[in-house]
Structures are given as C-alpha cells and as structure tokens.
C-alpha positions as CSV (number, residue, x, y, z in Angstrom):
1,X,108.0,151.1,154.8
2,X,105.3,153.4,156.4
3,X,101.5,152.9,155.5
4,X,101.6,155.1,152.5
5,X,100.7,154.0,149.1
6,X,103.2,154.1,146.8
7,X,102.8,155.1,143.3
8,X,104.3,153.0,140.6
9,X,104.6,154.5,137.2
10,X,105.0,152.4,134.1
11,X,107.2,154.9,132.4
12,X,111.2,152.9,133.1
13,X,114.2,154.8,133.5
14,X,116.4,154.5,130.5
15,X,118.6,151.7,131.6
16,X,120.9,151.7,128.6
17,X,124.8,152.0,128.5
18,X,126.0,155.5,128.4
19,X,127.8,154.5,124.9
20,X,124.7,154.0,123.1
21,X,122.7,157.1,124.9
22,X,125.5,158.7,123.2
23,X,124.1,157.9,120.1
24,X,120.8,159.3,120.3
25,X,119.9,162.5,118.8
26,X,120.2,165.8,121.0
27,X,117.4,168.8,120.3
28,X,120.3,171.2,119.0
29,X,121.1,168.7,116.4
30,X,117.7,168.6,115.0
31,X,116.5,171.8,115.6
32,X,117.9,175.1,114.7
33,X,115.8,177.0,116.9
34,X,111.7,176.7,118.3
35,X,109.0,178.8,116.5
36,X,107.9,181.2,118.9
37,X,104.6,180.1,120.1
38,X,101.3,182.6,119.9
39,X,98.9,181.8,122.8
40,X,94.9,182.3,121.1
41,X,92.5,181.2,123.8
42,X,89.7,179.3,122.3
43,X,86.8,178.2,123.8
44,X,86.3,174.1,124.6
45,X,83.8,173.7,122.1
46,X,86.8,174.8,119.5
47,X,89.7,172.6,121.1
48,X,90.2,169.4,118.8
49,X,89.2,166.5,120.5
50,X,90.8,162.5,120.5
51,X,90.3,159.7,121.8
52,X,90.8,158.7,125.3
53,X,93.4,156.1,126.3
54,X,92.8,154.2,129.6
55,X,95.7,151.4,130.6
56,X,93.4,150.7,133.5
57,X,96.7,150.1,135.4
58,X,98.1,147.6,133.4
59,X,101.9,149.6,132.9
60,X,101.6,150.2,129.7
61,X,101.4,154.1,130.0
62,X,104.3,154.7,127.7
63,X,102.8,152.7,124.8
64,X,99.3,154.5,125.1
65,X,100.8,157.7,125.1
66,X,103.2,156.9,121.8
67,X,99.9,155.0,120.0
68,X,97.8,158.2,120.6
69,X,100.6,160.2,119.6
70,X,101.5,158.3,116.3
71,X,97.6,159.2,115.6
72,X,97.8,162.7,116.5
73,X,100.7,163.1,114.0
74,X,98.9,161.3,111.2
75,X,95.9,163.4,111.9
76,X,98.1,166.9,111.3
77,X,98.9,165.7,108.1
78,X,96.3,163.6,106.7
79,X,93.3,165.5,108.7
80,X,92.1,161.8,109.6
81,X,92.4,160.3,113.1
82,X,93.6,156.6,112.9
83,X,93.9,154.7,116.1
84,X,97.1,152.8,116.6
85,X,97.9,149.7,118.6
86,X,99.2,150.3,121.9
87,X,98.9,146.8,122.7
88,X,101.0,146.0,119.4
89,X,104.0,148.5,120.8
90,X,104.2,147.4,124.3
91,X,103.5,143.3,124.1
92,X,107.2,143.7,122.0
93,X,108.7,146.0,124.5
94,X,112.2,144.3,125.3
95,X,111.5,144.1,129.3
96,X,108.7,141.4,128.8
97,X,107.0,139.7,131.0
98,X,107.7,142.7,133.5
99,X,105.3,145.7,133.6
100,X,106.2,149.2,132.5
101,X,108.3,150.1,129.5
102,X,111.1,152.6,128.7
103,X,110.2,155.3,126.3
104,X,113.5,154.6,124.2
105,X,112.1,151.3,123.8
106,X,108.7,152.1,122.7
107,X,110.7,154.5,119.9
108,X,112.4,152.0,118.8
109,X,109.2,149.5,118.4
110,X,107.1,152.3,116.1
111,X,110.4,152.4,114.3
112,X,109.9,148.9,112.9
113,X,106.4,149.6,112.4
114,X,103.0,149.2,113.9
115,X,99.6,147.8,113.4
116,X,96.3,150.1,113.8
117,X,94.4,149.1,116.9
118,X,91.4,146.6,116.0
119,X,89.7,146.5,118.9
120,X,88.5,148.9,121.8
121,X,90.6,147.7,124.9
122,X,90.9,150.0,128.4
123,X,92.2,146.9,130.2
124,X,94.5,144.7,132.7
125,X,97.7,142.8,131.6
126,X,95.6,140.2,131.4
127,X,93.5,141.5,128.5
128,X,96.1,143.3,127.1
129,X,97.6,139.6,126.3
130,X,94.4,138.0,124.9
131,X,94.3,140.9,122.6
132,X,97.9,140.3,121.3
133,X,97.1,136.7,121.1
134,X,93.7,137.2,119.0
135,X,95.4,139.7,116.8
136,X,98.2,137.2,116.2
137,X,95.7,134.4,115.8
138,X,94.0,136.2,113.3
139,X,97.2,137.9,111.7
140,X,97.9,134.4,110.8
141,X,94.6,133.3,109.9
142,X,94.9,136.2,107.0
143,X,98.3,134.7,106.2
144,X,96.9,131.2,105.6
C-alpha cells in the first residue's frame, strides 16, 4: 500500500444473491418513457433551498441522502419540508455494527416506515448511537 489516502465511501455494493436482484423492479417496467426535461436558468436567489445533511464521517451517507430525500418528496406534495430520521434508517440497516450501508437496504428500512428526525445531529458513530438510544428511551417513555 503506497502513502496515499484512501477514500472509503459508506455507500456498500449490493451484496445480495443474483435470485433476489432479480426481483427488483427495472426502469422499463415502471416507466413508459421520461418527460423531456426543459432547462430554465434561474438565478440562486430562486433555487429552493433544504436542509444540509452532514454525516461528519460516520458511514451513514446512504441514510442521509434517503432521509433528505423522503423530505424532498413530501415537500413536492404537501409544500411543507419535514425532516426525517437518518439516524432511525441506518441504526436498522442489516450490516450492523459495521459502517456504511447498501442502498437496497436503506429502501427496504423507509419501506417499513420511519420516524421524523427530533433532534439536530451532524455527528460520529458514536453520537449517531446515543441518539438512537435517547429516541428509544424516550419512545418507550411515551409508551409507558
């Protein structure tokens, strides 16, 4: 290994069996054919702004981006931004305790549902655990 620094991405490669990637859903299947796209140029002050997610290298890329997406979608239809939990998708991903996180996986989490994010975390694993524990805490406080 030479004196480079490597770069480790928390996005996994898809380890399932090629049976069940069989399965999944291909885009001519869903999609008859793309809307042609028309390009308007707007200026910054115009573009619609969200929040930013930071992992602050804790591997859990691939659950940011599907939490911030989940809110995007909700805010094209209901015109309200809610923030979802990216800490709720990826302390269930099905590689645990390992870092990173396939993006099948992270689909099939939202699937089963999610909780809204209740606090503000840009954090390391090790935040990103005390989080899940005071949510789960305080899930079963409510419970109680």
């Amino acid at each position: 290994m030479n004196n480079e620094e490597q770069f480790l991405s928390g996005a996994l490669i898809d380890v399932r069996p090629e049976e069940e990637k069989e399965k999944d859903y291909h885009f001519d299947e869903i999609v008859a054919a793309a809307n042609p796209v028309n390009w308007v140029e707007k200026p910054q002050s115009a573009w619609r702004k969200f929040p930013i997610f930071n992992q602050d290298g804790s591997g859990s890329c691939v659950a940011q981006t599907l939490a911030k997406l989940l809110g995007i979608l909700y805010w094209l239809k209901n015109q309200m931004y809610v923030h979802f939990s990216a800490t709720h998708i990826y302390q269930r991903r099905s590689n645990k305790p390992s870092g990173g996180m396939a993006g099948v996986d992270a689909f099939n989490i939202a699937r089963k549902g999610i909780s809204r994010q209740r606090t503000s975390i840009n954090a390391d694993q090790t935040n990103l655990r005390a989080a899940w524990l005071a949510w789960t805490l305080s899930t079963s406080r409510e419970k109680a």
